[in-house]
C-alpha positions as CSV (number, residue, x, y, z in Angstrom):
1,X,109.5,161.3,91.8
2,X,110.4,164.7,92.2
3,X,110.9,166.8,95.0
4,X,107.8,169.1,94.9
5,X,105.5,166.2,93.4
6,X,106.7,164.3,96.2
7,X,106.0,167.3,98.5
8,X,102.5,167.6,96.9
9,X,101.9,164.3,97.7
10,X,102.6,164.3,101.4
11,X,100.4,167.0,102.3
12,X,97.1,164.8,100.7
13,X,98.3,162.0,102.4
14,X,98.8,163.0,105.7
15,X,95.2,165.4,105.1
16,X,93.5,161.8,104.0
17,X,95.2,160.1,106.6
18,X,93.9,162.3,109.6
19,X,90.6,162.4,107.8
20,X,90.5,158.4,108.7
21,X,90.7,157.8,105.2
22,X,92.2,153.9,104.5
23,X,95.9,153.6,103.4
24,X,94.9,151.3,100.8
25,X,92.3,153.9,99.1
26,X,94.7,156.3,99.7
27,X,97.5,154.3,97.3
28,X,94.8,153.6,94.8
29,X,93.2,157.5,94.5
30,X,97.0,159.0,94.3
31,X,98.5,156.2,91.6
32,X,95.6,157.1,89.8
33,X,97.4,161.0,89.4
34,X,100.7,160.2,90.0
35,X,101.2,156.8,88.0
36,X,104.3,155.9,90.6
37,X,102.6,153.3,92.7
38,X,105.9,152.0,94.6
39,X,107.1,155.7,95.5
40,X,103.3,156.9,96.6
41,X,102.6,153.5,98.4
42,X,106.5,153.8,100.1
43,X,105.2,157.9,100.9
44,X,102.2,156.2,102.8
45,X,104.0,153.9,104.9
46,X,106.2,156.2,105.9
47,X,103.7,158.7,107.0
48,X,102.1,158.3,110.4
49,X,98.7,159.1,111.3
50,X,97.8,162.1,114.2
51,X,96.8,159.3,116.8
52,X,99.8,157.8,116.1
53,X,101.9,161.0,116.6
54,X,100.0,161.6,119.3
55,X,101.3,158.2,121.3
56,X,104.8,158.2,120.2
57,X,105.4,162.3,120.7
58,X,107.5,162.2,124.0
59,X,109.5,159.5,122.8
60,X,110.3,161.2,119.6
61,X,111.2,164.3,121.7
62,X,112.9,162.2,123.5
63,X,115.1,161.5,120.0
64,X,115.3,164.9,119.5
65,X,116.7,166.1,122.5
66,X,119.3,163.0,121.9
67,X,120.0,164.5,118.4
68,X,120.8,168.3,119.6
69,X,123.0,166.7,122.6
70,X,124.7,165.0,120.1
71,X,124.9,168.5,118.4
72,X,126.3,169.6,120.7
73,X,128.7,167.4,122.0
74,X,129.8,167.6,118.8
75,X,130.6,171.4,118.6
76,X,132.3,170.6,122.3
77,X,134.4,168.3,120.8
78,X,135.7,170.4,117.5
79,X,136.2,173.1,120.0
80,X,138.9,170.7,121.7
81,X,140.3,169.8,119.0
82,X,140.6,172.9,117.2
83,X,144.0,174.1,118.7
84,X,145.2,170.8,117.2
85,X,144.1,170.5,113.8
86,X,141.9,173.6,113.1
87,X,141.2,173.0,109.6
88,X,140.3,169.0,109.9
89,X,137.9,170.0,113.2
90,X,136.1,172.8,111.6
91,X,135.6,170.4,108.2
92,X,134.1,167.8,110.5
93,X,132.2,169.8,112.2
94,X,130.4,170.9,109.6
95,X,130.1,167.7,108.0
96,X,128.5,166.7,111.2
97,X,126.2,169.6,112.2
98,X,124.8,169.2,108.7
99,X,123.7,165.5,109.4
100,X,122.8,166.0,112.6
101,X,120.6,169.1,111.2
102,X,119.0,166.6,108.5
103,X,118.1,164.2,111.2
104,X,116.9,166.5,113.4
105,X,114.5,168.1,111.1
106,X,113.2,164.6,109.8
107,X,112.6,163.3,113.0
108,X,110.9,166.8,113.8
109,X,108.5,166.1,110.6
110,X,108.1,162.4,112.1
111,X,109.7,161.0,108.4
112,X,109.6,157.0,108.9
113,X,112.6,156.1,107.1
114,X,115.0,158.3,109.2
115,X,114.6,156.2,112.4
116,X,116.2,153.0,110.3
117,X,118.6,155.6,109.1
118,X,119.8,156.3,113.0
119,X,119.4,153.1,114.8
120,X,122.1,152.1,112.0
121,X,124.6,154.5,112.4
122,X,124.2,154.8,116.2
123,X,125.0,150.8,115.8
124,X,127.9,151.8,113.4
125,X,129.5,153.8,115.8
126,X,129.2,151.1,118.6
127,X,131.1,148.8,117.0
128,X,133.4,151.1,115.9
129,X,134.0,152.0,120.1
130,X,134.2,148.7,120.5
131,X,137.0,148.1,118.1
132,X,139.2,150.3,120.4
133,X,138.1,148.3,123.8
134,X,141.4,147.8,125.2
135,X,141.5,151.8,125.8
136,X,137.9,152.5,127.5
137,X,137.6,154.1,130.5
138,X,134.2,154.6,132.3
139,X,132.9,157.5,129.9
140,X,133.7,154.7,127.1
141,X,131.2,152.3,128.7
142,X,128.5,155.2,129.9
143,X,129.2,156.7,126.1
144,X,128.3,152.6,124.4
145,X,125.2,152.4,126.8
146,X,123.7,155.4,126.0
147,X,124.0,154.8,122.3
148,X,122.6,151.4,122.8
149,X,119.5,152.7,124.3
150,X,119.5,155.4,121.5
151,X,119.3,152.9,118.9
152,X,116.6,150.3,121.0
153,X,114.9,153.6,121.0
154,X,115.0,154.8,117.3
155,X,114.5,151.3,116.8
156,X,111.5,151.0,118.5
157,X,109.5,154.0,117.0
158,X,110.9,152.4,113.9
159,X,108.8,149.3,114.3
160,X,105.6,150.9,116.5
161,X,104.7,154.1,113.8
162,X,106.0,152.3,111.1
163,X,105.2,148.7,111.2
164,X,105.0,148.1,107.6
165,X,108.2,150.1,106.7
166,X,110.8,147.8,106.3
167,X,115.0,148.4,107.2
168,X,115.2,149.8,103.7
169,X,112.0,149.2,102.0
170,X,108.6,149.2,102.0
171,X,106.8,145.5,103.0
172,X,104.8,143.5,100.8
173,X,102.3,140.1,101.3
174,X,102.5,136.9,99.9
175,X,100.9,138.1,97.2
176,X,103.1,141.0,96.1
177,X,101.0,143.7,97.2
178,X,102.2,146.6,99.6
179,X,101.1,146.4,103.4
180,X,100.1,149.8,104.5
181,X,97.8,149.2,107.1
């Protein structure tokens, strides 16, 4: 689906959706214009309902101010590293502001795949900490349990606004069909 279809598509969903309108008659109306019944019914999963923004907002701040920390942390530690290796830090760092950017605008626009997205990185870069244990100090160990309760967190909003979005995918029943509700 394209970009601008797919943004098209968004915007009735999330109108239908805080009209109270069902996610199922939702996936039937827009496969009817669209004929892309996987990629509509995967765009309705992964869009959350106003009362369900409404619960989950302070912990999705919460995410966010994680993510711009980590922004900046991330600046702090180019800036270290810069006298060093100047060209390698200033490449990484904008390899990592642009991520960081990405994810903090998705998690802004509450996008349900991008929480799967985190909680797997942030678990990525545990075990890679871990692989170095015989050199941790006590910022080592503070630095692992933050990141653990990151993930739990992105985790949890994962499974809470987006029960039926899968790791990767979009959830079906026995019978094939997609769960949206």
């Amino acid at each position: 689906m394209k970009r601008q279809v797919k943004k098209e598509a968004l915007k009735i969903i999330q109108e239908q959706l805080d009209e109270g309108k069902p996610r199922k008659e939702i996936l039937e109306e827009l496969t009817k214009i669209y004929n892309d019944r996987s990629a509509i019914a995967e765009l309705i999963a992964m869009t959350p309902n106003k009362e369900t923004k409404k619960k989950y907002r302070v912990l999705n701040y919460i995410v966010l101010c994680g993510l711009v920390i980590s922004l900046g942390l991330s600046i702090y530690a180019a800036y270290l590293s810069f006298k060093e290796k100047p060209v390698e830090s200033v490449i990484v760092l904008c390899f990592v502001l642009w991520i960081l950017l990405y994810f903090i605008i998705e998690v802004a626009k509450y996008k349900g795949y991008i929480y799967n997205l985190i909680t797997f990185l942030a678990l990525i870069g545990i075990i890679s900490d871990l692989t170095r244990i015989s050199e941790f100090g006590e910022w080592d160990i503070i630095g692992i349990i933050v990141s653990l309760a990151f993930a739990g967190l992105t985790f949890f909003l994962s499974k809470k606004m987006f029960p039926n979005y899968g790791f990767f995918k979009l959830k079906k029943d026995i019978s094939g069909d997609y769960l949206l509700e």
